[in-house]
N, C-alpha and C positions, 0 to 999 in steps of 0.2 A: 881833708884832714889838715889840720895846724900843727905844723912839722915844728915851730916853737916851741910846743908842750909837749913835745916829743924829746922826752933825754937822747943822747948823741950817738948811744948803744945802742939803742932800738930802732932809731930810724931807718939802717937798711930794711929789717923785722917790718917796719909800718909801711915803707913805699913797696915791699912784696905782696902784701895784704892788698894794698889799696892797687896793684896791678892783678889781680886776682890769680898770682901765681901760689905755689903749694910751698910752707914751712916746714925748715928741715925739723931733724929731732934735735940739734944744733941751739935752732933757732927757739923752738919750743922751751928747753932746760932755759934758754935767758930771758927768758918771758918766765918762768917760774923764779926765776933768780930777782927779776925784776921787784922793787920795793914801790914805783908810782903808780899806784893807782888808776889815776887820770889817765896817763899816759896809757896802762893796759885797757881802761873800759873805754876809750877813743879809736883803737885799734879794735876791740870785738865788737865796738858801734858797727864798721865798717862791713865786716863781716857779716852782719847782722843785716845790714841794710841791703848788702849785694843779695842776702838768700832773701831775705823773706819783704824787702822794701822798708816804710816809716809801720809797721805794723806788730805787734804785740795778741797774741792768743792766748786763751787758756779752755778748759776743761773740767765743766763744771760736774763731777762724779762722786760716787760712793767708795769708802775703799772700805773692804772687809778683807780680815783675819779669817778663815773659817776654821783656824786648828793652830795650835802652836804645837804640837806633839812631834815630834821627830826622832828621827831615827840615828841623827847624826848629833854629835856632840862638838860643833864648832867651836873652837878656845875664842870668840868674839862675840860671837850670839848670847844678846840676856834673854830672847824671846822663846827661845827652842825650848821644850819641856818631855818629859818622859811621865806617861801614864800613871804614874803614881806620885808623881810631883803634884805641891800644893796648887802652883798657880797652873796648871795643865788647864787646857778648856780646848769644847770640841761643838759648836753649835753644828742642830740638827737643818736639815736642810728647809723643814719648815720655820726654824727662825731667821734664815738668812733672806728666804723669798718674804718675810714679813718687813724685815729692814728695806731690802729692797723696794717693796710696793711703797713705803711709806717715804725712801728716797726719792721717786718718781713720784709722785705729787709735790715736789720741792724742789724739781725741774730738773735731775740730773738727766742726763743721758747717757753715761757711762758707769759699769760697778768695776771698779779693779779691786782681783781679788787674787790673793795668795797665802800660803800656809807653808807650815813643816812636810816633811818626806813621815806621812802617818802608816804608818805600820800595818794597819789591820782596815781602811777605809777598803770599800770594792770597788770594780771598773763600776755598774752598775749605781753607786753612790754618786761617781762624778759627773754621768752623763744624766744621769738624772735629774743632777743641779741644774747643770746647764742646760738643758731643755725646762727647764721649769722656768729660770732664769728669760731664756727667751720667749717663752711665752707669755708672758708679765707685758711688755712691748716689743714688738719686733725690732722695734726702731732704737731700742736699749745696745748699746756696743760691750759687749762682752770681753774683756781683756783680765786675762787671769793666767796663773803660771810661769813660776821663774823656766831657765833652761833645767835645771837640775831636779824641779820637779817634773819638768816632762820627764827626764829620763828616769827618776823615779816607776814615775807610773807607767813607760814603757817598760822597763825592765821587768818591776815586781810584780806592777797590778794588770795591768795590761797582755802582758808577756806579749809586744808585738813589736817592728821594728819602729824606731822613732817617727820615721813617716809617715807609717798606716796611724801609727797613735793619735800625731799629730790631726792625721784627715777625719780622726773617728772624732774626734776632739772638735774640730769644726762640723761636722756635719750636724752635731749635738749643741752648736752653738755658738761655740770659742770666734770671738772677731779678732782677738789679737796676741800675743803672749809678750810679759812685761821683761824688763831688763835684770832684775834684782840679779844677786849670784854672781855676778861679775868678782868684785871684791878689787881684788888685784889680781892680775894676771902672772907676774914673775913666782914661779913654781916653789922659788926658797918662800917666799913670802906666805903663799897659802898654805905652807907644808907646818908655818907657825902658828894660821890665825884661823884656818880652816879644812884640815888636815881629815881627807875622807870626800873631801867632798868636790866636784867634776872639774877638771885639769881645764886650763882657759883652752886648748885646742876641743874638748867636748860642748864647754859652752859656748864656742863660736861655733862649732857644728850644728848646733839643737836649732842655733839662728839663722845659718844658712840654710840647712834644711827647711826651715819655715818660710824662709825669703824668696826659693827657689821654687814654695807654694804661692807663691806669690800673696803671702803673707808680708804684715808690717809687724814689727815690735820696734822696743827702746834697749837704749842701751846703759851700763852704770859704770860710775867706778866709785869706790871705796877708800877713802883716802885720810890721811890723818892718823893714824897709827905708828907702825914700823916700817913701812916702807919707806923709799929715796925719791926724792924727784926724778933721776933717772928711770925706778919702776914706775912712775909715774908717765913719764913720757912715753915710754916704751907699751904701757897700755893702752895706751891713746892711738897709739902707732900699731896697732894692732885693730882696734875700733875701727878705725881709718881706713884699714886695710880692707877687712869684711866690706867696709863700705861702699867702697871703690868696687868690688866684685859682684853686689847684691844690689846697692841704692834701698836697703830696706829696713834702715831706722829710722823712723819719725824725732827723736829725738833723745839727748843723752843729759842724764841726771847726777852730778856725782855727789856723793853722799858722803858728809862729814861724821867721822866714827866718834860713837858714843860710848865714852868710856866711865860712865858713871858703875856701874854693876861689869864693868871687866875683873878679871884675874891673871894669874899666870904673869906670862912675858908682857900683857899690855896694862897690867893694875897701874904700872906708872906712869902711863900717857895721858899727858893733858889734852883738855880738848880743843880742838881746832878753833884758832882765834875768829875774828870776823872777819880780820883783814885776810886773812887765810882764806875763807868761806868766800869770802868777795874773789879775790886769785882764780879760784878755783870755778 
C-alpha cells in the first residue's frame, strides 16, 4: 500500500488492515467519517486481496418475487401489498417453474427467491415449489427466504420449531437462505422503519440456527435513511460478531434506501449519493 495516498488520519486504520489485525468500531466511524475515496477503496483493495487474492466472482441467477402480499405493514417497504391492494400479485407455482425453466436455458445456476410474510399460502404450497424448483436441475441452487420469513412460516404456517422448519425446508430443497431483513439493527431505529417486524437478536438467531446446520447465507444492511453512522457501525459489529462464532456468510450486501414512494418520518430523505453508495 502507498502510505502517500494515505491522509495522516487513516494511516494507523491502513497499516492495521495491511497487518491483518481487527478494526475497532473506533476505527470504523473514521472510515465512515472519511471523505477520500481513494484512500478508503486502497484500504478495502487490501482487504480484498488478503481474503479472496487478484480475483473478482459473480453469480449468474434468476431473482423472483413470488408474492408481495404481507402481513406486515413496514413504514419503509413500497413493495409489501395487502390482498385487496391494486398492485398485490401472487404467481402460481406453475409460473414461477415456467420462468425458471426458461432461466436455465440462459445458463443460470441459481434462482433467489423471496416474498412478503403471506397470510393464507400452505406448508404444502412451499415445499411443493421447492421440490419442483429442484427437480427442473439438481444442479440449480436454491436460495430463497429472508430470516423473518423463515420465522413467519415456522410460526404460522409450519407451526414447527425454526430448526425442524428449517430442515423440512432443505430436505424439500432450500440450498441456502438470503440476508434480506437485516435493515438496521439498533431497536430505536426499527421501531420507526419497520415496526412488527423480527428484533436483530431473532434475525441473527434464524442465521445462526442455519449456520449451525451447517448452512451458508448472506448478510444485509440497510442504510441511508434515519439511522447514524454509529447505528451503522454498531451493525457491522454485530455482523462480525455472528461471524466470528459461525464463519457462515458468504457474503454481505448493503443496500442503499429507496425513498422514492416513502412516507411518514422518511418522505424527506434523500437518496443516498454515489459517493455515499461507493463509502458503503
Amino acid at each position: 500500500m502507498n502510505y502517500e495516498l494515505i491522509p495522516k488520519e487513516l494511516r494507523p486504520i491502513a497499516e492495521k488492515v495491511e497487518a491483518q489485525q481487527r478494526i475497532s468500531e473506533a476505527d470504523a466511524l473514521a472510515l465512515y467519517r472519511a471523505n477520500d475515496l481513494n484512500a478508503l477503496g486502497m484500504i478495502a483493495s487490501v482487504v480484498r486481496e488478503q481474503k479472496n487474492g487478484n480475483y473478482a466472482t459473480y453469480i449468474h441467477n434468476r431473482y423472483i418475487n413470488y408474492s408481495n402480499i404481507c402481513i406486515l405493514s413496514c413504514q419503509f417497504c413500497a413493495f409489501a401489498a395487502k390482498k385487496r391492494d391494486a398492485h398485490a400479485f401472487e404467481y402460481a407455482i406453475d409460473e414461477i417453474i415456467q420462468v425458471v425453466r426458461d432461466a436455465l436455458c440462459l445458463g443460470v445456476t441459481e434462482v433467489h427467491m423471496v416474498g412478503g410474510l403471506h397470510p393464507t399460502l400452505k406448508k404444502e404450497w412451499y415445499l411443493e415449489l421447492l421440490q419442483r424448483l429442484r427437480a427442473l436441475n439438481p444442479n440449480l441452487h436454491i436460495k430463497a427466504f429472508t430470516a423473518i420469513e423463515v420465522r413467519h412460516l415456522a410460526q404460522r404456517i409450519f407451526r414447527m420449531p425454526i430448526r425442524d422448519t428449517l430442515e423440512t425446508l432443505r430436505t424439500a430443497g432450500l440450498g441456502s437462505i438470503t440476508g434480506g431483513g437485516a435493515e438496521i439493527f439498533d431497536p430505536a431505529v426499527r421501531d420507526k422503519i419497520c415496526r412488527g417486524k423480527e428484533t436483530a437478536a431473532e434475525w441473527l438467531d434464524v442465521h445462526r440456527t442455519w449456520h449451525s446446520m451447517g448452512g451458508r447465507s448472506t448478510c444485509t444492511m440497510l442504510y441511508g435513511h434515519i439511522e447514524t453512522l454509529p447505528q451503522r457501525v454498531d451493525h457491522l459489529r454485530q455482523l462480525r460478531g455472528l461471524q466470528d462464532e459461525t464463519d457462515g456468510f458468504t457474503g454481505f450486501v448493503p443496500f442503499a434506501f429507496e425513498p422514492s414512494q416513502s412516507h411518514g418520518i422518511l418522505a424527506q430523505v434523500k437518496r443516498a449519493s454515489a459517493f455515499e453508495q461507493l463509502r458503503n
